[in-house]
ROTI-978126 format. One record per residue (C-alpha): residue number from 1; residue in one letter; x, y, z negated. Coordinates in nm, 3 decimals. Each point is the difference from the previous one (the first is absolute). Layout:
// ROTI-978126
<site NUM, A, <X, Y, Z>>,
...
// end
This chain:
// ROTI-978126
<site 1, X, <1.559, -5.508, 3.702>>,
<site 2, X, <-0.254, 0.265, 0.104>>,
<site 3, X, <0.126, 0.216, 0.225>>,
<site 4, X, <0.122, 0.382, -0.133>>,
<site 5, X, <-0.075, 0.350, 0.042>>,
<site 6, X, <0.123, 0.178, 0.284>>,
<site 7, X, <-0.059, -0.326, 0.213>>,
<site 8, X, <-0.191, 0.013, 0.335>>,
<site 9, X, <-0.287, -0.220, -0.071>>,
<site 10, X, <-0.053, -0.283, 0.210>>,
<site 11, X, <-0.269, 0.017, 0.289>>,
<site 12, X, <-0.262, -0.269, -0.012>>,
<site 13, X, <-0.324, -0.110, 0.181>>,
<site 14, X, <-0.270, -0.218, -0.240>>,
<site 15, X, <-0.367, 0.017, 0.036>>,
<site 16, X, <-0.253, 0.136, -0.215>>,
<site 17, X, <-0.260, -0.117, -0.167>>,
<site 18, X, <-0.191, 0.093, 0.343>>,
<site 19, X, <0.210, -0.216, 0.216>>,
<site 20, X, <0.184, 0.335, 0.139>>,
<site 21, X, <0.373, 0.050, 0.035>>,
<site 22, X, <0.154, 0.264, -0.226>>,
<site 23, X, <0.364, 0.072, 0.003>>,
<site 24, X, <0.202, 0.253, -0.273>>,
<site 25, X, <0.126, 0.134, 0.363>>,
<site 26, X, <-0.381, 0.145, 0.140>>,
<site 27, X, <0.062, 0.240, -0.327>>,
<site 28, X, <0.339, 0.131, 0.101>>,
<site 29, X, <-0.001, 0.417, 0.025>>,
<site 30, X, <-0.341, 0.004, -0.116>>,
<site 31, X, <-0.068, -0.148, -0.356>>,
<site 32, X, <0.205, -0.098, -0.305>>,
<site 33, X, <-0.125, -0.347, -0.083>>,
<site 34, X, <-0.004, -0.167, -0.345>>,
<site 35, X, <0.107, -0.335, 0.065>>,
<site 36, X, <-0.149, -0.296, -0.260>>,
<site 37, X, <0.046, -0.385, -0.011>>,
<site 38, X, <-0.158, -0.143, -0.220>>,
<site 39, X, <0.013, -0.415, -0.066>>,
<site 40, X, <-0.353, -0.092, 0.042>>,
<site 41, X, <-0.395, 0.100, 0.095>>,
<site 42, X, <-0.233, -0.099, -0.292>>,
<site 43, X, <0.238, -0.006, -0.280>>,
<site 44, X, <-0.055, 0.225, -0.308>>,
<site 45, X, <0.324, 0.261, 0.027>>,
<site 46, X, <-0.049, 0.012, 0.349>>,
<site 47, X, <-0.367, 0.054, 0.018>>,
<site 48, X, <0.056, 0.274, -0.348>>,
<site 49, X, <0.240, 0.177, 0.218>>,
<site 50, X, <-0.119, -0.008, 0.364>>,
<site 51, X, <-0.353, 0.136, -0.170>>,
<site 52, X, <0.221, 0.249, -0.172>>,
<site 53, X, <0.145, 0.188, 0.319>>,
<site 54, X, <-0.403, -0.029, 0.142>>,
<site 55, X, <-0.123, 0.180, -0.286>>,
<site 56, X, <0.273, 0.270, 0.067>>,
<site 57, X, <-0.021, -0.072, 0.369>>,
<site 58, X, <0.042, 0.414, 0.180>>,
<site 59, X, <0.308, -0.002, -0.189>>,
<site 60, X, <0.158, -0.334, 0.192>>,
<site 61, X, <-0.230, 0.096, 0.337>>,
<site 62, X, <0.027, 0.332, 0.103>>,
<site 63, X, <0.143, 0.220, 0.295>>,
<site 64, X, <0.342, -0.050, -0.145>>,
<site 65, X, <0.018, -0.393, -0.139>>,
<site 66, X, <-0.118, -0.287, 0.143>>,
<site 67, X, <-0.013, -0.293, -0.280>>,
<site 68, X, <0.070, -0.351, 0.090>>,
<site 69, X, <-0.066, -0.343, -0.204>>,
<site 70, X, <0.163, -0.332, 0.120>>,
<site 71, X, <0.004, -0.313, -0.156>>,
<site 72, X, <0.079, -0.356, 0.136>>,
<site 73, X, <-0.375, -0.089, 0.043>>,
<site 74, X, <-0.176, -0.081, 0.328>>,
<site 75, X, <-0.204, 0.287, 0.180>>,
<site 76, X, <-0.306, -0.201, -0.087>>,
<site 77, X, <0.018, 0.017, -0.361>>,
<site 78, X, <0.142, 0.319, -0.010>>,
<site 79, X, <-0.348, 0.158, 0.190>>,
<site 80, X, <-0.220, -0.214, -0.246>>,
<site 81, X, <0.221, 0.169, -0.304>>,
<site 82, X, <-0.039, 0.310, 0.149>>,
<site 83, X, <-0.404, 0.003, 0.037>>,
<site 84, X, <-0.035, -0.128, -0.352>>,
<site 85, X, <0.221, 0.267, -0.195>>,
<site 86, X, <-0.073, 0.214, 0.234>>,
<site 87, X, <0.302, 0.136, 0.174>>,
<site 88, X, <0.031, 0.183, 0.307>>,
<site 89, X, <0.382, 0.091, 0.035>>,
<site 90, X, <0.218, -0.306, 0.179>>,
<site 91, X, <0.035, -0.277, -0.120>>,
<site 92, X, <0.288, -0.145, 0.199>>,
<site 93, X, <0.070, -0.377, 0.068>>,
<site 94, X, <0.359, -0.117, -0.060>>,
<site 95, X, <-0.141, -0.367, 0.029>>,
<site 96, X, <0.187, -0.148, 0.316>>,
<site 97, X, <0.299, 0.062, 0.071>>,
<site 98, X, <-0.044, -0.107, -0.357>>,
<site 99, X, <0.138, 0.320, -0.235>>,
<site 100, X, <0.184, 0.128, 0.294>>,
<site 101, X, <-0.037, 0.346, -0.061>>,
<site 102, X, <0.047, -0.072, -0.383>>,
<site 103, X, <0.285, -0.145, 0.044>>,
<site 104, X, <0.102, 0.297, 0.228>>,
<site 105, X, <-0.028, 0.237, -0.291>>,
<site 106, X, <0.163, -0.216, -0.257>>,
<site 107, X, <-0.250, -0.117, -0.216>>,
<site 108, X, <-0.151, -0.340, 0.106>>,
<site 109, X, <0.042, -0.234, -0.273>>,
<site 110, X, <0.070, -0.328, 0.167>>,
<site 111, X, <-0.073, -0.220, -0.282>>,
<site 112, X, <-0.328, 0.091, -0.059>>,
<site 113, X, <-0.065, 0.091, 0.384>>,
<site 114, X, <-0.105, 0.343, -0.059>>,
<site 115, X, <0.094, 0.350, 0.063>>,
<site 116, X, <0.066, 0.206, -0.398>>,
<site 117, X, <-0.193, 0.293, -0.083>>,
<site 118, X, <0.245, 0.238, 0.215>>,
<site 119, X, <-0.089, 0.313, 0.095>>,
<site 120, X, <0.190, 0.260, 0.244>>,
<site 121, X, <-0.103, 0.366, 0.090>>,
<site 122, X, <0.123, 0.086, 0.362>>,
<site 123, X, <0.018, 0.300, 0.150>>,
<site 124, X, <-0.063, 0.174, 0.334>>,
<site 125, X, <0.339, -0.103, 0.127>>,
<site 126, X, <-0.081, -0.368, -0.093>>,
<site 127, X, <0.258, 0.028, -0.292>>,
<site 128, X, <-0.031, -0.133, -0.397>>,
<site 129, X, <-0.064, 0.250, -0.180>>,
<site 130, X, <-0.093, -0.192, -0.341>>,
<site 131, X, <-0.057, -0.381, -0.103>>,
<site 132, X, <-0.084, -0.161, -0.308>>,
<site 133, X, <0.005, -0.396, -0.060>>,
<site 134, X, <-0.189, -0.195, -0.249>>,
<site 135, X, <-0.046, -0.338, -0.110>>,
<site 136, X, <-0.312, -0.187, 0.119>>,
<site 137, X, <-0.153, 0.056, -0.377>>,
<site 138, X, <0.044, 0.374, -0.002>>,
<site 139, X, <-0.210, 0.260, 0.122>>,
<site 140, X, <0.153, 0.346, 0.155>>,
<site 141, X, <-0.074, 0.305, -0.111>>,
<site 142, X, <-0.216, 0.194, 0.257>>,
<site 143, X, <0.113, 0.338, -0.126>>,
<site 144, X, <0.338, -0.095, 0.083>>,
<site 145, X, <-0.105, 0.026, 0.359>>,
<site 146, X, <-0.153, 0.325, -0.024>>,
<site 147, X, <0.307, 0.128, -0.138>>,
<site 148, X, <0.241, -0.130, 0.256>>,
<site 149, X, <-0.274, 0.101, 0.295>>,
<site 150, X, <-0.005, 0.377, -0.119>>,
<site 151, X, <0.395, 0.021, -0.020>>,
<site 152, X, <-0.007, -0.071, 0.436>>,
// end
């Protein structure tokens, strides 16, 4: 069961795509942070909507939001996935501990050994603001973010 709304969100510390440490806490006081796991690198929904949010990147990177993508991949293929669709928000590693900070939030599927298509918006105060959970298949609406963003 993901966890709810008016949660604190749980701190974490996975490596980029980079090989540098990023954790939800370095954005506390300064940045909202769309939060998105997504099952795998390379797959079609994942690559439609990771490409998605960098084709409407300032509205997910900006002064005010910082947006972050983990998945249960190694940093490895996660930087080769990157350079080839060419992303250049973080792409976070939730590889070993394996789907520790997926299972954290609620959403790692342990049956298929994956994290669902979760996403949480945080605020400031490191609080859930919004979430929305989908099955593997489905994609999420990006506009749903934007809506739930402007109403901080």
């Amino acid at each position: 069961m993901a966890i709810e709304v008016g949660t604190k969100a749980p701190d974490f510390e996975l490596k980029d795509q980079h090989g540098q440490t990023v954790r939800l806490s370095d954005f506390k006081g300064d940045k909202n942070v769309v939060l998105l796991f997504y099952p795998f690198a390379f797959t079609g929904v994942c690559t439609g909507e990771l490409c998605a949010l960098r084709d409407e990147l300032p509205k997910f990177v900006n002064d005010d939001v910082q947006l972050l993508a983990v998945s249960n991949d190694s940093p490895f293929s996660l930087r080769v996935f990157a350079e080839q669709e060419g992303l250049e928000y973080p792409l976070l590693s939730d590889f070993w501990p394996h789907g520790e900070a997926s299972r954290a939030y609620g959403i790692f599927d342990e049956e298929k050994g994956c994290a669902v298509r979760g996403t949480f918006i945080i605020d400031k105060e490191g609080a859930v603001r919004w979430t929305v959970v989908n099955g593997l298949p489905d994609a999420r609406d990006l506009n749903e973010y934007v809506k739930a963003l402007g109403s901080l």
